[in-house]
C-alpha distance (Angstrom), angle and dihedral (degrees) to the residues before:
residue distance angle dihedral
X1 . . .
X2 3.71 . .
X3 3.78 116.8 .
X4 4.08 102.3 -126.0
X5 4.02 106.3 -135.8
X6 3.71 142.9 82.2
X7 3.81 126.9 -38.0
X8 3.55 138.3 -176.8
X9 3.50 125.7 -127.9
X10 3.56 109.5 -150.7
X11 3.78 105.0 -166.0
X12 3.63 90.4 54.8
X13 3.69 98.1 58.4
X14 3.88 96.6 -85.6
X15 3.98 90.9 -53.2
X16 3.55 112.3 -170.5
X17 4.11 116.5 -109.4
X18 3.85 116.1 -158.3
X19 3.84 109.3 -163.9
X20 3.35 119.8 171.3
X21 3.85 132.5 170.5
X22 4.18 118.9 -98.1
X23 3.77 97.3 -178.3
X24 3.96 137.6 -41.5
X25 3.75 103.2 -37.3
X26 3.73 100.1 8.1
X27 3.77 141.0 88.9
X28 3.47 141.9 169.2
X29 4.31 128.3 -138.0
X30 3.51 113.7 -153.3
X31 3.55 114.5 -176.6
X32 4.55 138.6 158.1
X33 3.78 111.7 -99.8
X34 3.79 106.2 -114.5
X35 3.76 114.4 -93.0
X36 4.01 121.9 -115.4
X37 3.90 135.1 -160.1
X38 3.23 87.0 -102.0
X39 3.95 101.7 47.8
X40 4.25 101.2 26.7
X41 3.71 92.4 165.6
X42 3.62 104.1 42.9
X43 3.73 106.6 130.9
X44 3.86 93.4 166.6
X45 3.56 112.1 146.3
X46 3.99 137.6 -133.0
X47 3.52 135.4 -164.1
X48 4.10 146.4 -151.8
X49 3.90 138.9 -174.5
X50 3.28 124.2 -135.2
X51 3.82 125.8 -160.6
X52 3.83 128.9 -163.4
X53 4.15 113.0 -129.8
X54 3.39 122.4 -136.6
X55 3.76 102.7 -117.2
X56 3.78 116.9 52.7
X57 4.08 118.1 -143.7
X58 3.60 119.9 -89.2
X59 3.53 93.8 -96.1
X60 3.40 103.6 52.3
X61 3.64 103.9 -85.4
X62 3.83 124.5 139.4
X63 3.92 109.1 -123.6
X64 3.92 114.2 -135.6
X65 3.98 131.9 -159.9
X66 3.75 106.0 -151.8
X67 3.98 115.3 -164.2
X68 4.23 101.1 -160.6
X69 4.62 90.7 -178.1
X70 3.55 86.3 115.3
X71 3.57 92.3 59.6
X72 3.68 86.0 65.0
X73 3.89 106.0 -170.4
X74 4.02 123.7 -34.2
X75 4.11 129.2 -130.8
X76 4.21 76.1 -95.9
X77 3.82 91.4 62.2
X78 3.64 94.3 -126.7
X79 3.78 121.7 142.1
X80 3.01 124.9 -122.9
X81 3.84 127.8 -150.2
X82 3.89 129.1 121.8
X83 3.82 133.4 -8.1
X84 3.78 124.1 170.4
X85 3.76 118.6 -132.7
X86 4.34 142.7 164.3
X87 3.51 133.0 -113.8
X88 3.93 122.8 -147.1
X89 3.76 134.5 138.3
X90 3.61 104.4 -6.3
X91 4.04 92.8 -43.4
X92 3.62 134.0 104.5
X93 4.04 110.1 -160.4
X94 3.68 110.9 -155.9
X95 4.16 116.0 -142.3
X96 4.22 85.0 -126.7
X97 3.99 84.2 67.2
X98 4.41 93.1 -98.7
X99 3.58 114.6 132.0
X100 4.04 125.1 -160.5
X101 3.48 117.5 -147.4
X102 4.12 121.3 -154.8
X103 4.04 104.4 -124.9
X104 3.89 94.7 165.5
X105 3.25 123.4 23.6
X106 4.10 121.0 -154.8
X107 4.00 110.5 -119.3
X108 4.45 84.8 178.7
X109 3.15 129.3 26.0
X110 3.99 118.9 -165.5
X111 3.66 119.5 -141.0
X112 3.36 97.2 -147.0
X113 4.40 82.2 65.0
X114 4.12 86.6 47.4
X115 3.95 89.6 51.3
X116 3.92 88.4 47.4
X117 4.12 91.7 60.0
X118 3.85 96.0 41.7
């Protein structure tokens, strides 16, 4: 199971990475688009889900389906849509070769947050 919490995306200079759980099986990342020279201040905000598969790897690993649509496209002009990635030990390792790593993890989690991201 995913822990819910903050991560840190490395290879976009330490981003921040709010995942928090939905329901059994399902979580949502909410997280700022990165700012540009041209928009400095732009704290707009994107968001994934992430789904648990049934079988984990052979190693232990929880297997994750991520669905990136509500990323819509970046200041890059990549799309983008679905990537595959594992869960273990406080780190989510992305099939493009990212990795995630939990900073702070949530002890609470309000509903009234959850309802907010649905």
């Amino acid at each position: 199971m995913v822990e819910p919490g903050v991560y840190i995306d490395p290879l976009h200079g330490d981003a921040e990475r709010r995942v928090v759980r939905v329901e059994e099986g399902k979580w949502v990342v909410v997280a700022p688009y990165e700012p540009s020279e041209e928009h400095p201040d732009d704290r707009t905000m994107w968001r994934a889900t992430l789904l648990t598969l049934a079988q984990q790897t052979s190693d232990g690993r929880t297997r994750l389906h991520a669905d990136f649509s509500g990323k819509f496209v970046d200041r890059h002009g990549t799309i983008h849509e679905n990537l595959e990635a594992t869960y273990a030990g406080g780190v989510i390792t992305w099939s493009d070769g990212n990795t995630w790593i939990l900073t702070q993890a949530y002890t609470r989690q309000p509903l009234a947050a959850v309802r907010r991201l649905c």
